[in-house]
N, C-alpha and C positions, 0 to 999 in steps of 0.2 A: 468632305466634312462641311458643315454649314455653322456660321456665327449668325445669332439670331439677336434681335436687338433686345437692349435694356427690358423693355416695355414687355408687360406681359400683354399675354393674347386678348379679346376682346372675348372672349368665353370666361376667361379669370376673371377679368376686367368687371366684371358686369356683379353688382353689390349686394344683389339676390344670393347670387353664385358663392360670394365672400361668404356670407353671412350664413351661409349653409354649411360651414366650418361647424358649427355650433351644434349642439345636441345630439354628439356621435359618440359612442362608446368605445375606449379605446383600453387595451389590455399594454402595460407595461410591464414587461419582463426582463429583469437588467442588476447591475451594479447599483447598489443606492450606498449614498454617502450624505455626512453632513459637511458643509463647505460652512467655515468661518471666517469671517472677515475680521480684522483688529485692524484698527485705524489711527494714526498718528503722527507726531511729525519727529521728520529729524534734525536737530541742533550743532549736533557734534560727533567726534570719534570717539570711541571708546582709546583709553588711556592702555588697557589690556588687552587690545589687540587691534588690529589696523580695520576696523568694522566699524558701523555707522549706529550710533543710536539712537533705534525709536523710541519714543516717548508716546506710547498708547494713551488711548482715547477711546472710543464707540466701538463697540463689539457688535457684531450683528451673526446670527446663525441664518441657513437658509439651505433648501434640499437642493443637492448635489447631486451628480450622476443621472440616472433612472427616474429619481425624485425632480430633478428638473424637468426633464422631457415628461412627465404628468403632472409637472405644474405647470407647464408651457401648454398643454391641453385643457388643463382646467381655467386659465387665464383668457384661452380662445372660446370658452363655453362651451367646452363640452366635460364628459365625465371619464377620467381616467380611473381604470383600476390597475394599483399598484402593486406587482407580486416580487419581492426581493427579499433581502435576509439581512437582520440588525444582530449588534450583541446582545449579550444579556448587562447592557451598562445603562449610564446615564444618558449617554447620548444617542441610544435607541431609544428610548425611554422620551426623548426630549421628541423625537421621527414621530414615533407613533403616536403620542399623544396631543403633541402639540402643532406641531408644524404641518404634518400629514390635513387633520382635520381642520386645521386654520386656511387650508386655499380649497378646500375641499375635493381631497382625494380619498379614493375608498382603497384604504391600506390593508393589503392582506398579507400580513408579513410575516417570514419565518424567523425566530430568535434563536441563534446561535449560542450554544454553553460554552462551545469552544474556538470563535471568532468574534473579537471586537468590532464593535461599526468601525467603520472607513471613517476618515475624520480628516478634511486637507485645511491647514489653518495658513491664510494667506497674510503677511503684514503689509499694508498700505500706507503708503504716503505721498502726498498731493495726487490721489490718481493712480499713482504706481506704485506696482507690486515689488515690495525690497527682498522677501523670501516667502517661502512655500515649505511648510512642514506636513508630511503624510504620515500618518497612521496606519495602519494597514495589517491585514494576513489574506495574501491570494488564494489559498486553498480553503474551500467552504467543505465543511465536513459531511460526509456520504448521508447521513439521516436530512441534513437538512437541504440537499440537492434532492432528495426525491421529494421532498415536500416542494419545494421550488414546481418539479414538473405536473405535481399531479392540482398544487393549488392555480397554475396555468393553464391548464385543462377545463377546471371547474368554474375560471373566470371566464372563460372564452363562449361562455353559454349568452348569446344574445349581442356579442361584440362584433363591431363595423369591422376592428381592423387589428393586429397585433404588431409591436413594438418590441424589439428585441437589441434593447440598449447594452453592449459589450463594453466595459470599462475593462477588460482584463482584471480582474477583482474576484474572480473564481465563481461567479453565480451560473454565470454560464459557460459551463464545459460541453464539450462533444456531445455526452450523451442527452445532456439538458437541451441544448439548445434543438438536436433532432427529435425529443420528445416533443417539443413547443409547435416545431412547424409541422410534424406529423397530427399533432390533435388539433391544430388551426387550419390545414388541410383538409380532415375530416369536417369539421364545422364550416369549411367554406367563406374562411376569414381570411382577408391578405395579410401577410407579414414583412415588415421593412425592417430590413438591420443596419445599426447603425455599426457596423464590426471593430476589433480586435487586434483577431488573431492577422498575421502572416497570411494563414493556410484561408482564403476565403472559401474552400471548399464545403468546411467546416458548417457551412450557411446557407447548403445545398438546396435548391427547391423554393428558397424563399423569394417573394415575388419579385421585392428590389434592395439594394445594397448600398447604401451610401458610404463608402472611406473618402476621407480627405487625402488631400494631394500625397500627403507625406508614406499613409499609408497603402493608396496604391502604387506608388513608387518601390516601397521596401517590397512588397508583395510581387511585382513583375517584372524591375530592375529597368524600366523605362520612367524619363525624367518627366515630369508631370508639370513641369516650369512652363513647357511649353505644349504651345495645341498640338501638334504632329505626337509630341511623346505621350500626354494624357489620351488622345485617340486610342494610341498603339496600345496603354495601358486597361484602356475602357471593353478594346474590344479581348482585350489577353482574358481579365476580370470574369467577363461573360462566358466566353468559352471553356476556360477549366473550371470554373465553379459552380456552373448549369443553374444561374440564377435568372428569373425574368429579366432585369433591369438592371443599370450600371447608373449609379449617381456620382461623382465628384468631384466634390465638394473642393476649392481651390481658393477659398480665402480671399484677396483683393482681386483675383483675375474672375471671380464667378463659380460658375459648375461647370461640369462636359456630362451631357445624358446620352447614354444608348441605352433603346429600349427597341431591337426587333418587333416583339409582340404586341408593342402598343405604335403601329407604325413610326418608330424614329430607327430607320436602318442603317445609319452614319450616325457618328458622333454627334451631337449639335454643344455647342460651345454657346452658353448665357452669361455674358458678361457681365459684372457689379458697377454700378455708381461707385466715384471716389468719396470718402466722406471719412470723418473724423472717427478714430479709431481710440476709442479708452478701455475696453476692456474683453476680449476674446470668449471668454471664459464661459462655456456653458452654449457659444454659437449654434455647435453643432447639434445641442438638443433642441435649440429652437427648430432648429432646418428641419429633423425629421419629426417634430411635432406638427409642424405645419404640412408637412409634406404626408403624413398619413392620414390628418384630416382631408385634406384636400383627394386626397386617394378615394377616402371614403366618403366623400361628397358627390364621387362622379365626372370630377374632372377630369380631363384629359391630361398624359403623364407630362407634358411638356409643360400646360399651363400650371400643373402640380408645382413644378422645379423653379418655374417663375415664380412663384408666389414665396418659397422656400427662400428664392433667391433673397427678396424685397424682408422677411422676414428676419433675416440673417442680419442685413443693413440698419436696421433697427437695435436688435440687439448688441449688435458691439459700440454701439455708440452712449450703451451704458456701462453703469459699475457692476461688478460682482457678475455673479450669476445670475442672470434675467430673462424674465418673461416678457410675452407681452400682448395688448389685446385688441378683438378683433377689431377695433377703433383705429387702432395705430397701424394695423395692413391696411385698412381700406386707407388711410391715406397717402401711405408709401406707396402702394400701387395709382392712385391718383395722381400725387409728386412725381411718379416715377413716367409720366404722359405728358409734364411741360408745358401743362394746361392751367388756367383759370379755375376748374372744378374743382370745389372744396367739398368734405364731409360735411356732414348737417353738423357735427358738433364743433367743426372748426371753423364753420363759418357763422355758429351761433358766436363763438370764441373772438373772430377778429369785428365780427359786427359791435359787441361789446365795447371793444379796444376803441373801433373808432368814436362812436359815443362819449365813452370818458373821454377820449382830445380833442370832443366840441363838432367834431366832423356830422353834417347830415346826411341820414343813410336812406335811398330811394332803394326799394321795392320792384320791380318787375315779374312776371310768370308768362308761360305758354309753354306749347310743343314745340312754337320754331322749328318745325319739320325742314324746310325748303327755305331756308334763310333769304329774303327779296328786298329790294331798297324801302320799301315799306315799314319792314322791320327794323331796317337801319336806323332809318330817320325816326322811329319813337324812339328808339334805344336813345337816339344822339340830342333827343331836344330833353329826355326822361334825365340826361346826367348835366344838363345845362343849369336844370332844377334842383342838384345835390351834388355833394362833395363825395360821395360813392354809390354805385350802383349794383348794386345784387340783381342777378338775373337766374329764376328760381325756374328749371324744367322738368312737366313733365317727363318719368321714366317711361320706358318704350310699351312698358305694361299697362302704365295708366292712358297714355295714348289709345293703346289698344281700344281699350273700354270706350273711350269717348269718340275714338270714332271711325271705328272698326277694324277689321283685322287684316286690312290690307294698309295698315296704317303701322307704325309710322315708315315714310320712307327710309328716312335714316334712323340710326340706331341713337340710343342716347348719348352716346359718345362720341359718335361723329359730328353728331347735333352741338353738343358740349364745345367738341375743340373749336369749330364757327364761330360758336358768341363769342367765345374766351376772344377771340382776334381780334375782337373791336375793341376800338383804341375808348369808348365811350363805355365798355361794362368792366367793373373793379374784379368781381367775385362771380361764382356759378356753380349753384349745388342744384340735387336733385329732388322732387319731392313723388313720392308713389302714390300719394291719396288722390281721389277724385280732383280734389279743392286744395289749393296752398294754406287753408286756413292753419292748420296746426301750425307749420313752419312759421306764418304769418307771428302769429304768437308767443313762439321761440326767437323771434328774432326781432319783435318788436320795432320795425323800422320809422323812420319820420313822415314819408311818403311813399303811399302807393300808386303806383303808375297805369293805367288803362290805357285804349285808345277812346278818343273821342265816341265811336259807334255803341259804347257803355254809358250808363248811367250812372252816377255817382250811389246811389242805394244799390245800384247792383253790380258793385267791386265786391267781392268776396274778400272780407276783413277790416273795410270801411269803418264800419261801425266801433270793432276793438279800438280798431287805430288812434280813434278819433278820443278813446279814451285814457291813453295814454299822451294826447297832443299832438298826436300825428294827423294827418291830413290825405285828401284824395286828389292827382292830378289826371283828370284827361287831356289826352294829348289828340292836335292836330293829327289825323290819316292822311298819309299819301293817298290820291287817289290810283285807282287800277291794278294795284298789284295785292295778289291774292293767292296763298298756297293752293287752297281749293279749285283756282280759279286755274292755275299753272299744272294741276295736275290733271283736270281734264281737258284742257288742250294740249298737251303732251298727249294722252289718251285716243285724242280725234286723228292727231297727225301721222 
């Protein structure tokens, strides 16, 4: 068995890749509920029985179940369609009309005459959950199971990938769920399940499987606490229920992925970051909303599960049921590398911060391909001149372009972790255009840094700069040292 580190792979890694999460269709087929929140504080005991009582406050509704895991899709920018079953109440009534189309999901829902919505009302107070009230009827009734399968069919016309969220809530029985993977087979769609039942057999043929610890536990009677027994579990999973892929899912200790067919022939075990923990609730449709984007992106299964992983990490460290987007992966996956490199939006964000507290903020850009004492020493004299230093690079794409395809040496994140090391740059984001001009702008800094071999009119940004009060610094060059120059005597040698 192999432990792979925190970090995901440098094929996740790479922000192209992230952001290609976006604008994938994805067919949700699942348990849908409305999750309620009441919020309030508690004071006192009740006089009539030994209980604590809240004093409600802020109510808030929000899609539950099925309904998460395609607002968790639509959150990432893409377009889920939603296929499940409401009552004939208000609070289907409240799904489909409001909630459904307010994050924008395309709800194809069956109304039950004879099953109320799912309804979990949770009470909160500072943070925590003090009880949990469920509504409920498990068994959906046979007219509207075959609408279930056949409106699943009809969604799957032009979809990247299918979603088969198991709440045990009766939407998905035996023969439902084998209709779903049987017309997403034929259509040549992947299907990941988030399961249920015991019996994972039940899930037969679908691509990958994700249970949490607890559930592959009950299901193969091996302890899942630890990596020898999640293994033993992972590989039991595969074998009797002939699925592609084995995901699970383990809460603070990570995942364990086996997937034979996407070369993982052992367990690998992805550990989690420790981090502050407020609210569990709905984790798991995060994971495999990310995890069938990313499926359906093209990634690779392992970088898939990393990203899953980073995603997960996010979500409990909020309230309620939560989404989140694709801003806040790309930065978890950055954070989650122990580097300097920020998002464009978060380092628009601290650029600001420092500003309001009087701090000056110096400007730099290149490819920094071959990082050489040359570079050091602008870096080092560029923060002598300011109170922080932003160092803006070239992506390995935009390199490409300027200057050619044998270019760049290193990748932008290798490049990335380098500068971050010097004790002279604060911050380190990327930019893809030709010119940093955009960014330039975005980020409004006091000074821009050149080397002396520039001209001050031909700083790309000068001009804006100078309109806002900022200014141009060329800096002394070391003599002799040169990427270009390094690369073709390495070349000769």
């Amino acid at each position: 068995m192999r432990t792979l580190n925190a970090d995901p792979g440098r094929h996740a890694m790479d922000s192209s890749i992230i952001e290609s999460l976006s604008s994938r269709t994805v067919v949700v087929v699942g348990d849908l509920m409305l999750d309620r929140f009441v919020y309030g504080s508690i004071e006192r005991i009740s006089p009539e029985a030994p209980i604590p009582v809240l004093k409600s406050g802020d109510e808030k509704a929000m899609l539950g179940g099925a309904g998460n895991v395609a607002r968790n899709i639509a959150a990432l920018g893409s377009n889920p369609v939603l296929v499940g079953a409401v009552g004939h109440d208000n609070e289907g009534q409240q799904i489909r009309e409001t909630l459904c189309p307010d994050v924008g999901i395309d709800a194809r829902l069956v109304v039950s005459n004879q099953n109320p919505t799912t309804v979990k009302t949770r009470y909160v107070c500072e943070g925590q959950q003090v009880l949990r009230v469920d509504r409920e009827e498990r068994l959906l009734d046979e007219q509207a199971s075959k609408e279930i399968s056949s409106t699943c069919a009809d969604a799957l016309t032009g979809a990247d990938v299918l979603i088969l969220s198991d709440y045990a809530k009766g939407v998905l029985t035996p023969e439902t769920i084998e209709a779903c993977i049987r017309a997403a087979k034929a259509s040549g769609v992947p299907v990941i399940v988030d399961p249920k039942s015991r019996d994972f057999g039940i899930y037969r043929h679908a691509d990958v499987i994700t249970p949490n610890a607890n559930e592959a536990s009950i299901s193969t009677g091996y302890d899942c606490a630890t990596d020898d027994g999640v293994s033993k579990a992972a590989i039991d999973i595969l074998q009797r229920s002939e699925v592609g892929a084995v995901l699970i899912t383990r809460g603070a200790l990570g995942m364990t992925l086996l997937a034979p067919n996407h070369g993982v022939d052992e367990p690998v075990h992805i550990p989690t970051k420790a981090s502050q923990v407020y609210d569990v609730s709905g984790a798991g449709d995060t994971v495999i909303a990310t995890l069938a984007l990313s499926l359906a992106a093209g990634i690779d299964l392992v970088s898939c599960a990393k990203l899953a992983n980073s995603a997960a990490q996010i979500v409990v460290r909020k309230l309620g049921t939560a989404a989140l987007s694709i801003e806040e992966l790309l930065q978890a996956v950055v954070d989650s590398e122990n580097s300097a490199l920020t998002t464009r939006q978060r380092a628009i964000a601290l650029v600001s911060q420092w500003r309001s507290d009087g701090l000056t903020v110096g400007f730099a850009n290149g490819c920094f391909d071959l990082v050489h004492p040359g570079h050091v020493s602008l870096l080092r004299q560029a923060r002598e001149e300011c109170d922080r230093l932003v160092v803006a690079l070239n992506t390995d794409a935009s390199v490409k372009r300027l200057k050619g395809e044998s270019r760049p040496i290193q990748d932008e994140f290798s490049r990335a972790d380098v500068i971050s090391s010097l004790k002279s740059v604060d911050l380190v984001t990327l930019f893809d255009e030709d010119t940093p001009l955009e960014l330039i702008q975005q980020l409004r800094p006091d000074i821009l840094f050149k080397g002396e071999d520039y001209q001050v009119h031909e700083v790309v940004g000068g001009d804006i700069a100078r309109s806002w009060g900022g200014r141009v610094s060329l800096i002394p060059l070391k003599q002799g040292h040169s990427t270009t120059n390094i690369i073709a005597r390495s070349e000769q040698s």
